[in-house]
C-alpha positions in Angstrom: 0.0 0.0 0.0 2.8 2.2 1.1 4.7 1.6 -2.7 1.5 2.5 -4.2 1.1 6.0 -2.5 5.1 6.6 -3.1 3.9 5.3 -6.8 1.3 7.1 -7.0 3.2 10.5 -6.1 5.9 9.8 -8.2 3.4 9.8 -11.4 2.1 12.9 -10.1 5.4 14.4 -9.8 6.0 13.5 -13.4 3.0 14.9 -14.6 3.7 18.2 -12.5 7.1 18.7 -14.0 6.0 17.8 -17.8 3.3 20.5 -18.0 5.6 23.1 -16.4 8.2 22.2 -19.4 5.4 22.7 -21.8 4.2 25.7 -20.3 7.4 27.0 -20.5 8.1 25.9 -24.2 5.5 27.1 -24.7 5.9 30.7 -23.3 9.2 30.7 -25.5 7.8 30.6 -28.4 4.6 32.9 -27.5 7.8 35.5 -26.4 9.1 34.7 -29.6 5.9 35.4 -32.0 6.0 38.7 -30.1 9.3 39.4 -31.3 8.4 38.9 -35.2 5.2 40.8 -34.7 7.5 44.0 -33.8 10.3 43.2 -36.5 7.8 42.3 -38.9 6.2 46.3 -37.9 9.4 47.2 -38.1 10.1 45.8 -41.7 6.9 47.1 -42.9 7.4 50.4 -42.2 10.7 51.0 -44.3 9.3 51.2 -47.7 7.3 54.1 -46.3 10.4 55.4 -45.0 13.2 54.8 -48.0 10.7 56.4 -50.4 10.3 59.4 -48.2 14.3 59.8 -47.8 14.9 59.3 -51.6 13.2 61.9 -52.5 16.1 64.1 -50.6 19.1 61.8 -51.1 18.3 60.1 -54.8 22.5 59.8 -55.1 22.7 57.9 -51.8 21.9 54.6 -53.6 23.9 52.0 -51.9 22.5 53.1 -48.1 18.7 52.6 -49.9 19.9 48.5 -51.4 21.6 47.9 -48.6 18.6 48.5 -46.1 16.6 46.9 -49.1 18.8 43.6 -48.9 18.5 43.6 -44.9 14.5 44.0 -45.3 14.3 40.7 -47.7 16.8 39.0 -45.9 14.9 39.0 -42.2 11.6 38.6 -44.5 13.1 35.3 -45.8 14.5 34.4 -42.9 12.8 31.2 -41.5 14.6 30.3 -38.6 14.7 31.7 -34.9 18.6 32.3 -35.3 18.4 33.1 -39.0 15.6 36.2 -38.2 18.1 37.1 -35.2 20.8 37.5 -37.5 18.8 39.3 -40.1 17.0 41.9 -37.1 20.9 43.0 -36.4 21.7 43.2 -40.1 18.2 45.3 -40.8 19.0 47.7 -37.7 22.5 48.3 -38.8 21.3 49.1 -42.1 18.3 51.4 -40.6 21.5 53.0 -38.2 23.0 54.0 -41.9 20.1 55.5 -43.5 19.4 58.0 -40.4 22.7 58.9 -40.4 22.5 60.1 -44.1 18.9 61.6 -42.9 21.4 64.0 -40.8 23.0 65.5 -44.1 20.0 66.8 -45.3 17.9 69.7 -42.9 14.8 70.0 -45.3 14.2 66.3 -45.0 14.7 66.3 -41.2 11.5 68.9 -41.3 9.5 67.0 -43.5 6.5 65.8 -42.0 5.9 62.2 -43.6 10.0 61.6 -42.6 9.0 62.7 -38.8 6.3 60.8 -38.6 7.5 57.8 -40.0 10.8 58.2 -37.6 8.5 59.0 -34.3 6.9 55.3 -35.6 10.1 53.8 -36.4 11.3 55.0 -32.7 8.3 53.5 -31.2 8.5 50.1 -33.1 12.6 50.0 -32.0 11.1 50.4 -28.4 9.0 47.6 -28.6 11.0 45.5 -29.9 13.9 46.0 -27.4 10.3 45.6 -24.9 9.7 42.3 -26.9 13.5 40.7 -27.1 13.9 41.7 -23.0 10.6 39.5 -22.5 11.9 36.5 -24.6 15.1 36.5 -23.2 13.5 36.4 -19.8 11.1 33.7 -21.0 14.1 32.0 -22.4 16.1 31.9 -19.4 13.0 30.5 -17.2 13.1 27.7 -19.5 16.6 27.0 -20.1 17.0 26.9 -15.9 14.2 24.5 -15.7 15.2 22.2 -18.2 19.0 22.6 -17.1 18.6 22.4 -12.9 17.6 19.5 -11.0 15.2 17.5 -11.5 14.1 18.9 -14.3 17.2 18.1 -16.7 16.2 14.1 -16.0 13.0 14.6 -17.4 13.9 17.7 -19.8 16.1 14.7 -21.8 14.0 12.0 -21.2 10.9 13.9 -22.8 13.3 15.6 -25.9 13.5 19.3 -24.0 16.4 21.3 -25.2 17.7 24.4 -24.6 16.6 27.8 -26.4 18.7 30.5 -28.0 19.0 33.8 -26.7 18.4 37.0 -28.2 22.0 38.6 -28.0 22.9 41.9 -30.2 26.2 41.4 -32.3 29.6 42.6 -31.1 30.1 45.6 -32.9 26.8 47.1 -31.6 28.6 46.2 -28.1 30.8 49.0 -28.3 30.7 52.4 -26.9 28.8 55.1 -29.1 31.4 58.0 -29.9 29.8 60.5 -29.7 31.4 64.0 -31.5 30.7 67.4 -30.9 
């Protein structure tokens, strides 16, 4: 009678520790669908936004193909890892584009350009809202799959660990700023 009680605890136990991996699993990838709905605002607002700048800076054609290229490649991009890669790419690219927006004054006062940066601002802020939450999510997981006891039944049940967010090296670096 005794084994049966311990039995029947164990089984419970299981149970209890599966559904918290799925929950969790399950989190991650909610965090993660957050993240694309952001960069995927993100991505659809630069048409808007290149079109705008051309009409100032028509001679600056590389900044407007290479923020082009970093738009289809995150848009193709089908993995977790791939669309990280392609968000840092697209944001560098975006960096570039601004910075060429400083050369010209008249564009800086047009009114489409301002609103579509005050959108573009906003969208940036949500995602760094969105990638703070997934790498939050992804670290609740990635402890409860990795500590004790649930790394016997994370690999007994095929759990494995999630990839952080993380922003690339050069974006590491202070910003210098000139005056």
């Amino acid at each position: 009678m005794v084994y049966l009680i311990i039995l029947g605890i164990l089984v419970l136990y299981v149970i209890f520790v599966y559904n918290k991996l799925i929950v969790l699993r399950n989190r991650v990838k909610n965090a993660w669908a957050q993240v694309l709905v952001q960069l995927k605002r993100r991505a659809d607002l630069i048409p808007n936004l290149i079109e705008t700048v051309k009409g100032y800076a028509a001679h600056e054609k590389t900044v407007f193909e290479n923020v082009t290229k970093a738009r289809t490649q995150f848009l193709s991009a089908t993995t977790p890892t791939e669309q990280m890669e392609a968000s840092n790419a697209l944001t560098g690219a975006l960096r570039t584009l601004f910075a060429v927006a400083e050369n010209y004054p008249q564009l800086k006062a047009n009114e489409n350009f301002l609103k579509l940066q005050e959108d573009l601002t906003d969208t940036e802020n949500k995602i760094a809202f969105s990638r703070e939450f997934y790498n939050d999510t992804v670290l609740k997981y990635n402890n409860a799959i990795q500590t004790f006891p649930g790394n016997i039944f994370a690999s007994m049940f095929g759990f494995h660990p999630e990839k952080m967010f993380e922003i690339p090296e050069e974006d590491k670096e202070p910003v210098k700023v000139q005056f």
